[in-house]
LOTOR-138109 format. One line per field, with one value per residue (C-alpha): residue in three letters; chain; y negated, z negated, x negated. Coordinates in nm, 2 decimals. Layout:
resn = (ALA,...)
chain = (A,...)
v = (Y,...)
w = (Z,...)
u = (X,...)
% end
This chain:
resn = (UNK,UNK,UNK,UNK,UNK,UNK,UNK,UNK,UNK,UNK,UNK,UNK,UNK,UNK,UNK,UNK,UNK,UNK,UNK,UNK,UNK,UNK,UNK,UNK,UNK,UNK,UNK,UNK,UNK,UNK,UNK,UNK,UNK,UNK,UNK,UNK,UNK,UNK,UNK,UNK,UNK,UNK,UNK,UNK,UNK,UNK,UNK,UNK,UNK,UNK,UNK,UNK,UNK,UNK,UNK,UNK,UNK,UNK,UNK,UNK,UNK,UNK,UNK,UNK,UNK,UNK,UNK,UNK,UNK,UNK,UNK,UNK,UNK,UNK,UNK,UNK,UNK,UNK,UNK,UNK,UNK,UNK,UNK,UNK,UNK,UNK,UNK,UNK,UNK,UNK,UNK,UNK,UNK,UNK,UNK,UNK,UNK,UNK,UNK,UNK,UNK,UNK,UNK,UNK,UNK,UNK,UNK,UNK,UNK,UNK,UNK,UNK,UNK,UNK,UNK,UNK,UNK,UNK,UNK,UNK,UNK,UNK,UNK,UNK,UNK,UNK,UNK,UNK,UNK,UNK,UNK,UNK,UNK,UNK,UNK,UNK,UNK,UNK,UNK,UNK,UNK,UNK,UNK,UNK,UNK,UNK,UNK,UNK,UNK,UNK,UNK,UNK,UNK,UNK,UNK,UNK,UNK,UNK,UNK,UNK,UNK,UNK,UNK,UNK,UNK,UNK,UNK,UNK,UNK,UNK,UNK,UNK,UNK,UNK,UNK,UNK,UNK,UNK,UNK,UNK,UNK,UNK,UNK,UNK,UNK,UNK,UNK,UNK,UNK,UNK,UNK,UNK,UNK,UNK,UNK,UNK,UNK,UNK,UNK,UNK,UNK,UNK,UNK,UNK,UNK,UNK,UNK,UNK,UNK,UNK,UNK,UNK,UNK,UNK,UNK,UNK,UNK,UNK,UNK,UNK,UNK,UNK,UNK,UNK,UNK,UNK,UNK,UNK,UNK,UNK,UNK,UNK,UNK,UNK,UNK,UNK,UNK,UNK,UNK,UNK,UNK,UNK,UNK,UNK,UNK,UNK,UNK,UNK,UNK,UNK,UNK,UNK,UNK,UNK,UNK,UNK,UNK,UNK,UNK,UNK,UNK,UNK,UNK,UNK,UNK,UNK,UNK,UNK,UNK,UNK,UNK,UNK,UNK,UNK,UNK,UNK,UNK,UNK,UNK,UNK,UNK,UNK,UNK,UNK,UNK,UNK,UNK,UNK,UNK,UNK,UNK,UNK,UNK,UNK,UNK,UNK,UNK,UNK,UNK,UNK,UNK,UNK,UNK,UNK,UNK,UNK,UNK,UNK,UNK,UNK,UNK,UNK,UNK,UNK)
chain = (A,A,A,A,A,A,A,A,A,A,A,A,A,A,A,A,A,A,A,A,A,A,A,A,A,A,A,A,A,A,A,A,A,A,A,A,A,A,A,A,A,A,A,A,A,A,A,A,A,A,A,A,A,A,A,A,A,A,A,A,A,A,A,A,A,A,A,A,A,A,A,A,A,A,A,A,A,A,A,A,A,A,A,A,A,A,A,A,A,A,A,A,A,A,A,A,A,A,A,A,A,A,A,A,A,A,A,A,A,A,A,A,A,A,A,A,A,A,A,A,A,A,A,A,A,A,A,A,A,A,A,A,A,A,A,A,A,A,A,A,A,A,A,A,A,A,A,A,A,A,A,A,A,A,A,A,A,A,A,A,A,A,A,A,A,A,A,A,A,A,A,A,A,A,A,A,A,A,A,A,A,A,A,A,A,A,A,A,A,A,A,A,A,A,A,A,A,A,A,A,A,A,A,A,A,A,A,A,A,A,A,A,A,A,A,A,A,A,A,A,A,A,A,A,A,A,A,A,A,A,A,A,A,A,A,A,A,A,A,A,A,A,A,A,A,A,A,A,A,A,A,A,A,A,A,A,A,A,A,A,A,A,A,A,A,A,A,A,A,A,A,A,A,A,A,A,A,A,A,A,A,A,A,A,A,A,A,A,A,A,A,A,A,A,A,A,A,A,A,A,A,A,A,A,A,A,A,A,A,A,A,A,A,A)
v = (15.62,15.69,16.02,15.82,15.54,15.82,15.97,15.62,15.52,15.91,15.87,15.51,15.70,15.93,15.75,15.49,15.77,15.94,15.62,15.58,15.93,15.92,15.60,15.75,16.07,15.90,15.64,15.95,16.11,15.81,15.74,16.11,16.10,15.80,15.93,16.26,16.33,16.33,16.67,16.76,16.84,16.73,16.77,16.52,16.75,16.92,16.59,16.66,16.96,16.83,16.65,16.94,16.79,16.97,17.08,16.70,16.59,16.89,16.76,16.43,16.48,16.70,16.58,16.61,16.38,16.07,15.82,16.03,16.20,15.85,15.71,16.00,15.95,15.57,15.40,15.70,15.64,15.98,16.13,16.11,16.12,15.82,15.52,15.32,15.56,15.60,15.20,15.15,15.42,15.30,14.94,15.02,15.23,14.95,14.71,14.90,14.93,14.63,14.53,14.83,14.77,14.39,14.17,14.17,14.53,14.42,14.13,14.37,14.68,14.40,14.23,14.57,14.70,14.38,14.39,14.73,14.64,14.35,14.51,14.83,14.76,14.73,14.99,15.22,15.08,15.21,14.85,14.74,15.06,15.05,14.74,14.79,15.10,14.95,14.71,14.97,15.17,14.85,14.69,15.07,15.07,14.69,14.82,15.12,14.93,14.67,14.94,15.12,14.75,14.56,14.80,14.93,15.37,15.43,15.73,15.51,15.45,15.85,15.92,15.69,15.87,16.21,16.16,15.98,16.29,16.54,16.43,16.35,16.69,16.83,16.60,16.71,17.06,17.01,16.87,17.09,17.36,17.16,17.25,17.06,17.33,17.40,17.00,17.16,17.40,17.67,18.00,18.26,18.41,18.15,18.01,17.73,17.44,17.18,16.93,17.10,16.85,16.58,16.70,16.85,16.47,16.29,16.52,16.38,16.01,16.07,16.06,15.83,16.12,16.11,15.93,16.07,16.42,16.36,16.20,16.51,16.80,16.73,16.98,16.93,16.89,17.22,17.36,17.59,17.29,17.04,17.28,17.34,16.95,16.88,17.16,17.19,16.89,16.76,16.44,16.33,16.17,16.30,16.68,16.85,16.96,16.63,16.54,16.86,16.75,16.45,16.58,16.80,16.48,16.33,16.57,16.64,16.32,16.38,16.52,16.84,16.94,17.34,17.50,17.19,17.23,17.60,17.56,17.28,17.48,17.73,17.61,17.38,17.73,17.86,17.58,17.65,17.99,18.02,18.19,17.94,18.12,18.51,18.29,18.19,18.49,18.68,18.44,18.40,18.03,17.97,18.23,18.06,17.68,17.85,17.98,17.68,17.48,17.73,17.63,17.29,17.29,17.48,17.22,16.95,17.17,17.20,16.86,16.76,16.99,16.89,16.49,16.41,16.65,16.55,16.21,16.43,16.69,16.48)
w = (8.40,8.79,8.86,9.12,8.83,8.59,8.85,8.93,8.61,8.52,8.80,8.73,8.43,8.61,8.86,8.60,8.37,8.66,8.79,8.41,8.39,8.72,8.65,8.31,8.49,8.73,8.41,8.29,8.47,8.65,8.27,8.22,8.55,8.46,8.13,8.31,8.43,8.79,8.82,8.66,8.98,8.92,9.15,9.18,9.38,9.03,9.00,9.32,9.17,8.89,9.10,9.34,9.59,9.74,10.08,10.13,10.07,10.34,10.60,10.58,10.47,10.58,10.28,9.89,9.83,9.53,9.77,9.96,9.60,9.44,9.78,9.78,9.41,9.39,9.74,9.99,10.07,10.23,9.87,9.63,9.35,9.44,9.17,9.51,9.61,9.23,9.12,9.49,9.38,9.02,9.18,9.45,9.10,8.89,9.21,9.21,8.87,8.73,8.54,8.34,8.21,8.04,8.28,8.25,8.30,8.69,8.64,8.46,8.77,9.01,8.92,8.88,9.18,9.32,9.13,9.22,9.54,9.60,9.43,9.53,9.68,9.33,9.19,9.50,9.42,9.13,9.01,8.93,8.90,8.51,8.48,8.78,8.63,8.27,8.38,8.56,8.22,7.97,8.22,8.25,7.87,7.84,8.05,7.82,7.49,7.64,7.70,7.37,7.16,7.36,7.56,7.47,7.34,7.50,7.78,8.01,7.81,7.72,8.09,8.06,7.79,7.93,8.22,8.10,7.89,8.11,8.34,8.06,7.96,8.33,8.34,8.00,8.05,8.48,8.27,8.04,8.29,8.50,8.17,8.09,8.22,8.59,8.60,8.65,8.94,8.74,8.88,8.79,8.47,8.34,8.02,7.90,7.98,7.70,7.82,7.74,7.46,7.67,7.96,7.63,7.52,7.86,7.84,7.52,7.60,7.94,7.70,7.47,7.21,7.12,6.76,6.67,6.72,6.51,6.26,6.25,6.36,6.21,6.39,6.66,6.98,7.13,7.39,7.14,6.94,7.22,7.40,7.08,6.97,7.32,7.37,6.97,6.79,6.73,6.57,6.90,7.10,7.47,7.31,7.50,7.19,7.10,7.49,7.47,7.13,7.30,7.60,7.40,7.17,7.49,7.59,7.30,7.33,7.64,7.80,7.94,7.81,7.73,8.04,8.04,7.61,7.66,7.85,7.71,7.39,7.52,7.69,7.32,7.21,7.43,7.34,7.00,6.98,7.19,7.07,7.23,7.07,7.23,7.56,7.63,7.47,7.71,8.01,8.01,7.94,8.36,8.33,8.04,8.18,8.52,8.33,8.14,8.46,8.59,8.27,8.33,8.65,8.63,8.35,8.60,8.82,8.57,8.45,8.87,8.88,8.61,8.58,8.91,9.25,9.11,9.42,9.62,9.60,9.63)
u = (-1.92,-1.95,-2.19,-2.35,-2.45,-2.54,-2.79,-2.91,-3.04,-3.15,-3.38,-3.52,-3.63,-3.78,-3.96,-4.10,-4.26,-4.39,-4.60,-4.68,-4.79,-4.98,-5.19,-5.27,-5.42,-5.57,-5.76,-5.81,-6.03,-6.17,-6.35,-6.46,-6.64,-6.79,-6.92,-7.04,-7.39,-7.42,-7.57,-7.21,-6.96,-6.63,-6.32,-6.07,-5.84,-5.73,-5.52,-5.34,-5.28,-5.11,-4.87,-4.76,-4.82,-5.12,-4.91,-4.87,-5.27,-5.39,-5.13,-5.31,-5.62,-5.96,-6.18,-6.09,-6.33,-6.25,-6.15,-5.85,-5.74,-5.72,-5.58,-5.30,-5.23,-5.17,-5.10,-4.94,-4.59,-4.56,-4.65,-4.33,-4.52,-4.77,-4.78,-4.66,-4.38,-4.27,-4.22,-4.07,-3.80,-3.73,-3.70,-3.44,-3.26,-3.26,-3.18,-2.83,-2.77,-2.84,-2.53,-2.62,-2.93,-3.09,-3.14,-3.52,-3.53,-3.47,-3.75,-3.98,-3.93,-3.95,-4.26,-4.47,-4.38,-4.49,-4.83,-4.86,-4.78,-5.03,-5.32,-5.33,-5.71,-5.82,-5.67,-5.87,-6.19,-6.39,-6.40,-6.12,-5.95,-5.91,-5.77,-5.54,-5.42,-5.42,-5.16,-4.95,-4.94,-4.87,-4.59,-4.38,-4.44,-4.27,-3.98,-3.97,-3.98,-3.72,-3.44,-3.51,-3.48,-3.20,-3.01,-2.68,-2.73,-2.45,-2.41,-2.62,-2.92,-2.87,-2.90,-3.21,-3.31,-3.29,-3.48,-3.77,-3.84,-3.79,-4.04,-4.27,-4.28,-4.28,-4.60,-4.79,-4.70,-4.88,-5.20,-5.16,-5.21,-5.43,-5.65,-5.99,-6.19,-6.01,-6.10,-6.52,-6.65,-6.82,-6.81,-6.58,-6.68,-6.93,-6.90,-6.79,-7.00,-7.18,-6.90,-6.57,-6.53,-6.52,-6.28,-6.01,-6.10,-5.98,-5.69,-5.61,-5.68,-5.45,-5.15,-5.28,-5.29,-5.70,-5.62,-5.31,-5.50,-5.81,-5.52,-5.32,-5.56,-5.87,-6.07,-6.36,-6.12,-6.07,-5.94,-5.65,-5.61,-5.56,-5.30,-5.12,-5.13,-4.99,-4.75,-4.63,-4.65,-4.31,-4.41,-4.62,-4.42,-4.57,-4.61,-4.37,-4.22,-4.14,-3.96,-3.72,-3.64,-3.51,-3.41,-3.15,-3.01,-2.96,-2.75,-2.58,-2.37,-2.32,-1.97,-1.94,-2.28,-2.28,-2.49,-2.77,-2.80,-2.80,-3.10,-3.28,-3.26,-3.40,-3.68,-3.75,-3.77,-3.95,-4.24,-4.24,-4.25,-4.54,-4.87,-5.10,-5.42,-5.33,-5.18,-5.54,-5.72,-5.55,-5.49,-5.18,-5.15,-5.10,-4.79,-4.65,-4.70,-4.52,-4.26,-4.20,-4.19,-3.95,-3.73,-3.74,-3.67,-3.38,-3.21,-3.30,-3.05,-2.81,-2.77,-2.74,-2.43,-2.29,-2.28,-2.42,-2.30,-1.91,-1.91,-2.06,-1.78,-1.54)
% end
């Protein structure tokens, strides 16, 4: 298998579970503000935030008000991270590898980038952003389901594979530190507000994890709990936990593989040998989350020099 292909289809991965995981934020936190009292100030800059991306917003941007946040989020092309600028990308990697990949994995990218593309109005609006963003989430979910049941798991689909769960636990592990309570403007040293519940609950419900916590935990949500369920819990699929478990498989049938285990394995370990309740006792939990990020980061790096920088050596 060429590198080239290999990086191709690791970042159609990449890019698809990024829109998915941006458009879920974005739900999110569009439904918590609705259900929050307007004498309740809430920022929508924390989602920038999440993305990394806050260098980019002040370039173009004065005001971080809803409409420029949401704007930045799901339509800006300058933004690599955008819900526009993601499906774009996964479209022109699935354009290229297509004899890869089921053929209506190319009609599937194709026709949500499309939607995306000629609805985009709706999705800015506070009208029709739900179900704009709805139908983002349930299509990169088809495509998802589609190369799990009918494509080949060969190295290609483990590429696939890798890179979807990489960036899905680069993306919990950004929310997770995003953290329902930097999501309120309280001054420093207040205590928690009477809506903490609600924020750790949009949290939840960004990753679809809401039921599966009061299943498993069955606790009043919590911040400890709710970091710990999304962090720790290996059976959930978007804990992060659960992503560098797969992450590591991936790799394990994978050639060449030592340095990029090494260090999936270690950041997996890393996760679940974390104290979450002393991490936020003490506040720490922003050092670990930057650590972690460090981690992951630096297996992205790996797994570039070893499968993909080989063409561009030569």
């Amino acid at each position: 298998m060429l590198s080239r292909v290999a990086e191709r289809v690791y970042w159609l991965a990449r890019y698809v579970e990024r829109a998915e995981n941006t458009a879920r934020m974005v739900m999110s936190f569009h439904l918590v503000a609705l259900d929050m009292p307007k004498s309740v100030p809430l920022t929508w800059k924390n989602l920038v935030a999440v993305t990394g991306k806050e260098d980019i917003f002040e370039e173009h941007y004065q005001r971080e008000d809803e409409r420029n946040c949401v704007k930045f989020l799901l339509a800006d092309h300058y933004n690599p991270s955008s819900v526009s600028s993601s499906l774009k990308s996964a479209r022109e990697n699935v354009r290229t590898t297509r004899d890869l990949v089921p053929s209506e994995a190319w009609e599937i990218v194709n026709e949500l980038y499309l939607f995306a593309r000629d609805n985009l109005d709706s999705g800015l609006g506070k009208r029709g952003r739900y179900q704009f963003l709805t139908e983002v989430v349930q299509r990169c979910q088809t495509l998802t389901g589609l190369l799990a049941g009918c494509m080949s798991h060969d190295p290609a689909y483990d590429f696939i594979r890798l890179g979807r769960n990489l960036e899905r636990a680069d993306m919990t592990s950004r929310q997770i530190d995003a953290g329902a309570l930097r999501l309120l403007k309280r001054p420093e040293g207040d205590a928690a507000g009477p809506y903490e519940g609600l924020l750790w609950t949009g949290i939840l419900r960004s990753q679809s994890g809401f039921q599966m916590y009061r299943q498993h935990v069955k606790r009043r949500i919590n911040g400890v709990d709710v970091v710990r369920f999304l962090l720790q819990d290996i059976p959930f699929p978007r804990a992060v936990a659960h992503s560098l478990d797969y992450v590591r498989g991936a790799i394990e049938r994978l050639p060449r593989n030592e340095v990029p285990l090494r260090l999936a394995l270690q950041a997996r370990r890393h996760v679940l040998k974390a104290e979450v309740d002393q991490l936020i006792d003490d506040d720490r939990l922003h050092d670990f989350i930057d650590a972690l990020q460090q981690e992951i980061a630096g297996l992205h790096g790996a797994i570039v020099d070893t499968w993909f920088a080989l063409d561009r050596a030569a």
